[in-house]
NUKOLBA-705996 format. One record per residue (C-alpha): residue number from 1; residue in one letter; x, y, z. Coordinates in Angstrom, 3 decimals. Layout:
N
k = NUM; r = A; c1 = X; c2 = Y; c3 = Z
...
This chain:
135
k = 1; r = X; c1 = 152.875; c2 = 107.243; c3 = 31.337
k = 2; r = X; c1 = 150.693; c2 = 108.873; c3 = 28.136
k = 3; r = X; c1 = 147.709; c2 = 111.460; c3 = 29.790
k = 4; r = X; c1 = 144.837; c2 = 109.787; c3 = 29.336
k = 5; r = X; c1 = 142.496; c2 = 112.053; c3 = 26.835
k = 6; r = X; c1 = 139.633; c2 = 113.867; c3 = 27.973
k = 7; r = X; c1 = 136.114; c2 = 111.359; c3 = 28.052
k = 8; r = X; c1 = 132.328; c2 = 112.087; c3 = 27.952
k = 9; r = X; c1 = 129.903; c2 = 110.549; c3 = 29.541
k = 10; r = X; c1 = 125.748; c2 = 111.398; c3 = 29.662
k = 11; r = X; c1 = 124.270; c2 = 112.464; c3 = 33.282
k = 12; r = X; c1 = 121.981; c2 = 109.659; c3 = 33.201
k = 13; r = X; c1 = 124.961; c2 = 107.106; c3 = 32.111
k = 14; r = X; c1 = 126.656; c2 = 108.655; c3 = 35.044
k = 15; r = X; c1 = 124.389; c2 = 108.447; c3 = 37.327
k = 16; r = X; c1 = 123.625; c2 = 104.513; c3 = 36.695
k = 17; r = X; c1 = 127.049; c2 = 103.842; c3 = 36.760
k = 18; r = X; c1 = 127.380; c2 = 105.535; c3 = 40.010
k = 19; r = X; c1 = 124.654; c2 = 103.168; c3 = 41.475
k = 20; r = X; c1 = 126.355; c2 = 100.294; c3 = 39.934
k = 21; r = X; c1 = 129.372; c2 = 101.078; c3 = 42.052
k = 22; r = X; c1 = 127.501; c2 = 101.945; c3 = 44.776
k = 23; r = X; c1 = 125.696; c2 = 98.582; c3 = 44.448
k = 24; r = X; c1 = 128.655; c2 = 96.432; c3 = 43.879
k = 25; r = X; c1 = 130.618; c2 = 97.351; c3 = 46.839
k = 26; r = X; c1 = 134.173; c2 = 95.878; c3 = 47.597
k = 27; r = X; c1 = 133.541; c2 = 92.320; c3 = 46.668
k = 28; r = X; c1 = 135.879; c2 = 90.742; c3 = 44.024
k = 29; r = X; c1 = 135.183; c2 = 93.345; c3 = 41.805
k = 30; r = X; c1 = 136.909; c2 = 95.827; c3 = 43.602
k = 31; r = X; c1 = 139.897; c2 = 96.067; c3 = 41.499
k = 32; r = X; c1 = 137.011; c2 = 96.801; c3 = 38.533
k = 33; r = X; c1 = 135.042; c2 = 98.819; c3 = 40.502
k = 34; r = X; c1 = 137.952; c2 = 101.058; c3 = 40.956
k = 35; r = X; c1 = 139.231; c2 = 101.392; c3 = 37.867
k = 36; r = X; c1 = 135.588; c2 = 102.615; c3 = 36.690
k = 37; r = X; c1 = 135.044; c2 = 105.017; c3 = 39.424
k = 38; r = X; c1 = 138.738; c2 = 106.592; c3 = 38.569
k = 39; r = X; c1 = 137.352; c2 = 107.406; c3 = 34.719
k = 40; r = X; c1 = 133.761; c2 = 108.344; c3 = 36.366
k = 41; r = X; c1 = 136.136; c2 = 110.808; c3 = 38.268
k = 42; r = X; c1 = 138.017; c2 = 112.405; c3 = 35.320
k = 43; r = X; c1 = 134.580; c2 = 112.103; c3 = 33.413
k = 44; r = X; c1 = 133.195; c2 = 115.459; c3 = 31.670
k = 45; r = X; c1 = 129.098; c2 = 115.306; c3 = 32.535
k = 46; r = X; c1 = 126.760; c2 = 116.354; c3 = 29.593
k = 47; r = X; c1 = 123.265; c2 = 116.271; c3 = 29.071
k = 48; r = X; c1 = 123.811; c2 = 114.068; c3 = 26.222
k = 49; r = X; c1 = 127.266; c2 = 113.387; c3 = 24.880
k = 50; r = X; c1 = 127.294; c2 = 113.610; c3 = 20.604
k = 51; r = X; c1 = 127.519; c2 = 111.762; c3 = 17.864
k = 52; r = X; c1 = 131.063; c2 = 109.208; c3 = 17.887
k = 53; r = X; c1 = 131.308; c2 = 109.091; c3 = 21.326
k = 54; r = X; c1 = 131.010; c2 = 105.689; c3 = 23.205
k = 55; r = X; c1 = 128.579; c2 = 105.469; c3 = 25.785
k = 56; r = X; c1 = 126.311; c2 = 102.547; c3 = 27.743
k = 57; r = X; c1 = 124.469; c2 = 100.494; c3 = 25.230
k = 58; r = X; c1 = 127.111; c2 = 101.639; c3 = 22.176
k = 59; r = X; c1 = 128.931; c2 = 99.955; c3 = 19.586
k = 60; r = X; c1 = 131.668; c2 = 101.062; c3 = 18.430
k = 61; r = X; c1 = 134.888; c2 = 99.596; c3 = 16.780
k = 62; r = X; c1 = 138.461; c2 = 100.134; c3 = 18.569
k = 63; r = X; c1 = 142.104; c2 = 99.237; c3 = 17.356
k = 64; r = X; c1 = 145.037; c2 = 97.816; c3 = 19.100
k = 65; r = X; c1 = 147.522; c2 = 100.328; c3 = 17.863
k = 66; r = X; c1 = 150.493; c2 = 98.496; c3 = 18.313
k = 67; r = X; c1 = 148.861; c2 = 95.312; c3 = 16.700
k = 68; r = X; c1 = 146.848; c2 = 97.043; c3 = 13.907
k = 69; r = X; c1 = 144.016; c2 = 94.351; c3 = 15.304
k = 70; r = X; c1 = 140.422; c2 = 96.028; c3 = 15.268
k = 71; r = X; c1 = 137.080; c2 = 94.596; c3 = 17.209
k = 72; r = X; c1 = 133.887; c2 = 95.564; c3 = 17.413
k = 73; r = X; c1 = 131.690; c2 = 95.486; c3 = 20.889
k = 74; r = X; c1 = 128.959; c2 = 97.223; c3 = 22.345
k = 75; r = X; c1 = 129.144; c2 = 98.337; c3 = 25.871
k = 76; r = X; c1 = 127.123; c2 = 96.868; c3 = 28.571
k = 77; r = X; c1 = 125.798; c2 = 96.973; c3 = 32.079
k = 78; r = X; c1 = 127.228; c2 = 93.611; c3 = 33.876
k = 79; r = X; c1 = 123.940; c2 = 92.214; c3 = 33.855
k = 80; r = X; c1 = 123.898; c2 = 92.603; c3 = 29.947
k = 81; r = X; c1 = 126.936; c2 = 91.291; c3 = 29.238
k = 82; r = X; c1 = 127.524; c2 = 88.531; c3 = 26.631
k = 83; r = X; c1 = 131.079; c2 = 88.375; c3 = 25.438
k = 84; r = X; c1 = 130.170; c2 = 85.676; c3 = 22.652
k = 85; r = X; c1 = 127.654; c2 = 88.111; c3 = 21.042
k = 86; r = X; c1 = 129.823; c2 = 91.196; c3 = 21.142
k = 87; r = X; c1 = 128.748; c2 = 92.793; c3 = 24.565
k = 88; r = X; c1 = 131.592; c2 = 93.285; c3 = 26.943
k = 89; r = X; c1 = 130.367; c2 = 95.086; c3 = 30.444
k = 90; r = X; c1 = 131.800; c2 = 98.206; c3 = 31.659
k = 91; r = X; c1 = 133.419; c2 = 96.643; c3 = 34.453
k = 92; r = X; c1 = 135.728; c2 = 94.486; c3 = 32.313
k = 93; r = X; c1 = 139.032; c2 = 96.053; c3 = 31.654
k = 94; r = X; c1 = 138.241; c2 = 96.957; c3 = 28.068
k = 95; r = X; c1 = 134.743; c2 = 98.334; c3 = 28.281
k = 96; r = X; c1 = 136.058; c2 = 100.526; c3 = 31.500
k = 97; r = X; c1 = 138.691; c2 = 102.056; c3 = 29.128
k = 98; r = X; c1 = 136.562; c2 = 102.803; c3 = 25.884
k = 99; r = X; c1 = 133.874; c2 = 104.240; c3 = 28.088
k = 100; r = X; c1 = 133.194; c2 = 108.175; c3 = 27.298
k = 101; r = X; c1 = 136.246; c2 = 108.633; c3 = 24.291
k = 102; r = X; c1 = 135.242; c2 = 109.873; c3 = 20.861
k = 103; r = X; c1 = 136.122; c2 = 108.428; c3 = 17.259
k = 104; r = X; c1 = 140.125; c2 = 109.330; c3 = 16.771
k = 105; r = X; c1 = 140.962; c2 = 109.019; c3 = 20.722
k = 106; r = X; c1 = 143.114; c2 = 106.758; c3 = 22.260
k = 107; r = X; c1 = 144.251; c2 = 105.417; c3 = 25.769
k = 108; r = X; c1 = 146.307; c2 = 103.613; c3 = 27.385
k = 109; r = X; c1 = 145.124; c2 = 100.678; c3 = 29.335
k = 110; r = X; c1 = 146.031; c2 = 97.669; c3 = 31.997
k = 111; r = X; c1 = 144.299; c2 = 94.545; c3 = 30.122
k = 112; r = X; c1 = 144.971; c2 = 90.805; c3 = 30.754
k = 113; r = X; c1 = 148.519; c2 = 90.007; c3 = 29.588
k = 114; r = X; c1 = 150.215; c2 = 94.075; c3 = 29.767
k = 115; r = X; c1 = 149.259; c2 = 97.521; c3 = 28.786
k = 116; r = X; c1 = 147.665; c2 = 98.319; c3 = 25.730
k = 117; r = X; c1 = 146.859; c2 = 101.320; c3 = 23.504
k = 118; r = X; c1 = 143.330; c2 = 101.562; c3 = 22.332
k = 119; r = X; c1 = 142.024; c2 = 103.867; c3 = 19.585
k = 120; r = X; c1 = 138.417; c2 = 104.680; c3 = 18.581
k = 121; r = X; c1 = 137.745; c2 = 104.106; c3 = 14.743
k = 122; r = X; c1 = 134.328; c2 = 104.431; c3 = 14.652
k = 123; r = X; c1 = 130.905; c2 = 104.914; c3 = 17.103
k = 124; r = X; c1 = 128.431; c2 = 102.600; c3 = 14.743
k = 125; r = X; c1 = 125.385; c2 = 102.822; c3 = 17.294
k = 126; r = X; c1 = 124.112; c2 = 104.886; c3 = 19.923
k = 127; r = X; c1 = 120.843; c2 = 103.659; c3 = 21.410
k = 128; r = X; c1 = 119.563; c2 = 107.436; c3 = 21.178
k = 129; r = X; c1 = 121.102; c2 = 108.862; c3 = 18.127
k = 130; r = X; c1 = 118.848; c2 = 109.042; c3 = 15.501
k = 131; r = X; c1 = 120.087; c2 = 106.252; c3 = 12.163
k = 132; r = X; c1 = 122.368; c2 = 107.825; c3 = 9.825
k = 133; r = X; c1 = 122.448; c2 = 107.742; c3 = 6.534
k = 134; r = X; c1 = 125.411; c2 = 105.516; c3 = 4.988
k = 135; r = X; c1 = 128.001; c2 = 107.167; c3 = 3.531
C-alpha cells in the first residue's frame, strides 16, 4: 500500500467538517463518515491553506493516473451536492480523497469498482483566493 501524501485543510473547513461528522452519526453513512474522519485525522490544520490546494467549496481538476482520464468537480458539503453540475460532496468516495492535497499530489483511493490513483492537475477556484490573472 502507497503512503498517502501529506493534506491541508483550513481550521474553519475543519471544524465544519468535524460537525458534519458529529451530526451525521452512524447511520448509512458510516462507512463515509469514516473514511472522512481518518483524512480529518492525518489532516495538517492551517489558518488558511494556499493557493492549489483543494479545500470545501473548490474546484479543481484531478487525473486517473492509470487511465490518463481527467474531471473537473468542485467540492461540496452533502447538502450542496449536485453531481450533474460538477459538485460531488465530501462524503462521497472521491471528494473524501481529493480533500486537503495540493496541485502535483496523488493518492490512492477505494472508489466504486477497485482502487484508484488520483492526481491533482490543477486548483481552478478557491472561494477565498483572490482571481488570478490567466496565464
Amino acid at each position: 500500500m502507497t503512503r498517502n501524501p501529506r493534506i491541508l485543510i483550513s481550521r474553519s473547513d475543519f471544524d465544519s467538517l468535524q460537525r458534519l461528522l458529529d451530526q451525521r452519526g452512524d447511520g448509512r453513512d458510516a462507512l463515509l463518515i469514516e473514511r472522512l474522519d481518518q483524512e480529518l485525522d492525518r489532516a495538517e490544520v492551517v489558518e488558511q491553506v494556499p493557493p492549489g490546494v483543494v479545500a470545501m467549496n473548490s474546484t479543481a481538476v484531478f487525473e486517473e493516473e492509470e487511465t490518463g482520464t481527467r474531471r473537473q468537480l468542485k467540492l461540496c458539503y452533502p447538502r450542496e451536492a449536485r453531481a450533474e453540475a460538477g459538485c460531488i460532496s465530501v462524503l462521497a468516495p472521491i471528494g473524501s480523497a481529493l480533500l486537503g492535497l495540493s496541485e502535483g499530489q496523488s493518492i490512492e483511493w477505494e472508489v466504486p469498482g477497485g482502487r484508484r490513483r488520483l492526481r491533482i492537475v490543477a486548483v481552478l477556484e478557491q472561494p477565498w483566493a483572490p482571481e488570478q490573472p490567466a496565464a
